[in-house]
Residue, then its C-alpha position, 0 to 999 in steps of 0.5 A: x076771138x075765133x068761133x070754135x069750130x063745131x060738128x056742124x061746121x065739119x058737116x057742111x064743109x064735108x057735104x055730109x050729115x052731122x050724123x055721119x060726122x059723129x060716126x067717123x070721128x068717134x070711130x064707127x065710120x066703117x059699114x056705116x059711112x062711104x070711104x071717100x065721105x070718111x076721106x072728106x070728113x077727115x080732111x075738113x075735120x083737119x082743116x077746121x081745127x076740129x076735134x071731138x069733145x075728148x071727155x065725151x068721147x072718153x066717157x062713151x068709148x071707155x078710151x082716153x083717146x091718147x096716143x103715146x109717142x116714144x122716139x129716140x131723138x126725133x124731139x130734138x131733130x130739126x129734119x125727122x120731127x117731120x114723123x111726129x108732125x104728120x103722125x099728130x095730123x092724123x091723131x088730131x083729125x081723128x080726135x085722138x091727142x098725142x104725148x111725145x116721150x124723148x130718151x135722148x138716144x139712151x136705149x136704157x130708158x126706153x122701157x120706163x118711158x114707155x111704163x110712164x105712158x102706159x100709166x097715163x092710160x094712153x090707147x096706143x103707142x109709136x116708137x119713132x126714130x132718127x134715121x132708118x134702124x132696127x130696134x129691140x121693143x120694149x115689152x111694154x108695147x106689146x100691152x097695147x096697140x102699138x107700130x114703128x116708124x122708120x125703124x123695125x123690130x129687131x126680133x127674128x119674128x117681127x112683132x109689130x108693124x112698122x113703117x118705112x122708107x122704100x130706100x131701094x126703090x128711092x136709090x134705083x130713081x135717083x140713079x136713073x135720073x142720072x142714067x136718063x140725063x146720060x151719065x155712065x160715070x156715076x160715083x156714089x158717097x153711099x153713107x156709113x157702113x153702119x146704117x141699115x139704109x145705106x146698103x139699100x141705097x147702094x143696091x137701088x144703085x146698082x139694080x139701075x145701073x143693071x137694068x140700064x145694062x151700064x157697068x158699074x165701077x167699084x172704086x167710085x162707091x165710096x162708104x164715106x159717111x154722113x157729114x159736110x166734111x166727108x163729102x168734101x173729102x171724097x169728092x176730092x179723092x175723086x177728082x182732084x188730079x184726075x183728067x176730065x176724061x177719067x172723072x165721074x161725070x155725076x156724084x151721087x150722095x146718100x145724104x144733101x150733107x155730102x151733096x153740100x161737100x161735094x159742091x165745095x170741093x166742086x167750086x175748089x176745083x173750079x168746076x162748074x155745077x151741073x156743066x162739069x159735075x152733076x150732084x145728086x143729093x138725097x132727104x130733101x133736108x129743109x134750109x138745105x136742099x132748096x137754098x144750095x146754089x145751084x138747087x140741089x137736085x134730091x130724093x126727098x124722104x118721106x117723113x111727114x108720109x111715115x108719120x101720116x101712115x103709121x099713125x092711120x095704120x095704129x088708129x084702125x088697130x085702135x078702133x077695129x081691135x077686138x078684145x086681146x088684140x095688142x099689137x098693130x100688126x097681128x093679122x095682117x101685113x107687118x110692113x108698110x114701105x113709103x115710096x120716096x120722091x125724086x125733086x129735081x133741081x137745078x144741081x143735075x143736068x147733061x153728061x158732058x160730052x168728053 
């Protein structure tokens, strides 16, 4: 059986005291221990498997050293529980344990959820959600420190902080991919009109296109929706029947559920990926992007990031709040934009000379 990593052990992996071990982890590291000591602390403390002894911690500190989280379905979400995945990694490297609520979509229960944490003496709450999307936060969370991650406060006056995919920036470099490979005829299946993300990468869209002074065709951006399905569908109203020399020569997809649609309308057609028709896919979803034959070339969300970030972002709130503080973004920035990643595959390649 393993040996339980100690202290110690932390200490020497980090080149740093045992000293300096205790007062990272117990959250007095700041004025006492260099940032990047802090850095290597954190990340052997992660490596190790080693946590504080949280009784102790509890008694010295007067916390629980527990972290509530609420998300809406993230629990049940093969893709988005990557938030939650990188939101425990910062939690456990701190010594702080985290307790995950799902409501199943059911706003209603929102509050009483975030009650029954409350009442487990939890130090901080997070509210995660599946896909981009404001919400109305439950007053609860406003008891505590508390932060939002890939979701926002709906209130005129934003109450906490909250952190988030840079979608506009993520839309702008996936079509410049396509600018760069020289494409000019670019069509775009942008999502659904009712999500707040689609709307950003539509105009990350169309700041590429201006910045690269190419015209932009209405009719090839489509609001088609989220799914395999509607992805076959608009591709086929794009293409079928068309000359190659009134085709888009690039698709651009607000999902990699649309890009697998667009490849299979692609194949019915008897069109050849990316010699024909390049496709750009966006999430990077796992089983999905990487397993489409050709590979599918995509703007990866950055999920696990979101977690890492709001999770950091709520443990300083923590551990610098002085008394009366409640919420993660009083007195400072209420947003934090997590830059997406452009994955380049083999589903994009030339513009076809025409």
């Amino acid at each position: 059986m393993n040996r339980k990593a100690t202290a110690l052990d932390v200490a020497k992996r980090a080149g740093v005291s045992r000293s300096a071990v205790s007062l990272v982890l117990n959250g007095r590291g700041d004025g006492n221990v260099a940032k990047e000591s802090q850095d290597r602390i954190r990340q052997a403390a992660l490596e190790l498997n080693y946590s504080p002894n949280a009784i102790a911690l509890s008694l010295r500190n007067q916390r629980s050293r527990v972290i509530g989280i609420l998300s809406d379905e993230v629990v049940v979400s093969p893709f988005d529980g990557n938030i939650i995945g990188g939101a425990d990694d910062v939690a456990r490297s701190r010594g702080f344990v985290t307790v995950v609520m799902d409501t199943e979509r059911d706003a209603a229960r929102d509050a009483s959820a975030v009650e029954t944490l409350l009442d487990r003496q939890v130090d901080g709450l997070m509210y995660v959600t599946v896909g981009l999307k404001p919400i109305e936060v439950p007053q609860g969370m406003l008891r505590v420190p508390s932060v939002l991650a890939n979701c926002y406060d709906d209130h005129p006056q934003p109450q906490l902080h909250h952190v988030i995919p840079d979608e506009v920036t993520g839309g702008r470099q996936a079509t410049e991919h396509l600018l760069q490979l020289g494409h000019r005829d670019i069509a775009l299946l942008a999502g659904s009109e009712d999500s707040p993300a689609a709307p950003l990468r539509v105009q990350g869209y169309r700041d590429a296109h201006a910045a690269a002074d190419a015209p932009i065709r209405e009719d090839r951006i489509f609001m088609a929706g989220w799914d395999i399905d509607a992805g076959y569908r608009g591709t086929m109203k794009l293409l079928d029947g068309a000359s190659p020399a009134d085709r888009p020569t690039a698709i651009m997809c607000a999902n990699d559920r649309l890009a697998i649609g667009v490849a299979l309308a692609a194949a019915r057609l008897g069109l050849s990926v990316p010699e024909d028709l390049s496709i750009m896919g966006y999430d990077d979803e796992t089983r999905i992007a990487d397993t489409m034959i050709p590979a599918l070339t995509t703007m990866a969300l950055p999920l696990r990031e979101i977690g890492r970030a709001a999770m950091t972002t709520l443990l300083d709130a923590i551990e610098g709040a002085g008394e009366g503080t409640h919420t993660a973004g009083k007195g400072t920035t209420v947003e934090t934009m997590v830059p997406c990643r452009l994955v380049v595959r083999e589903s994009t390649g030339p513009a076809p000379t025409r």
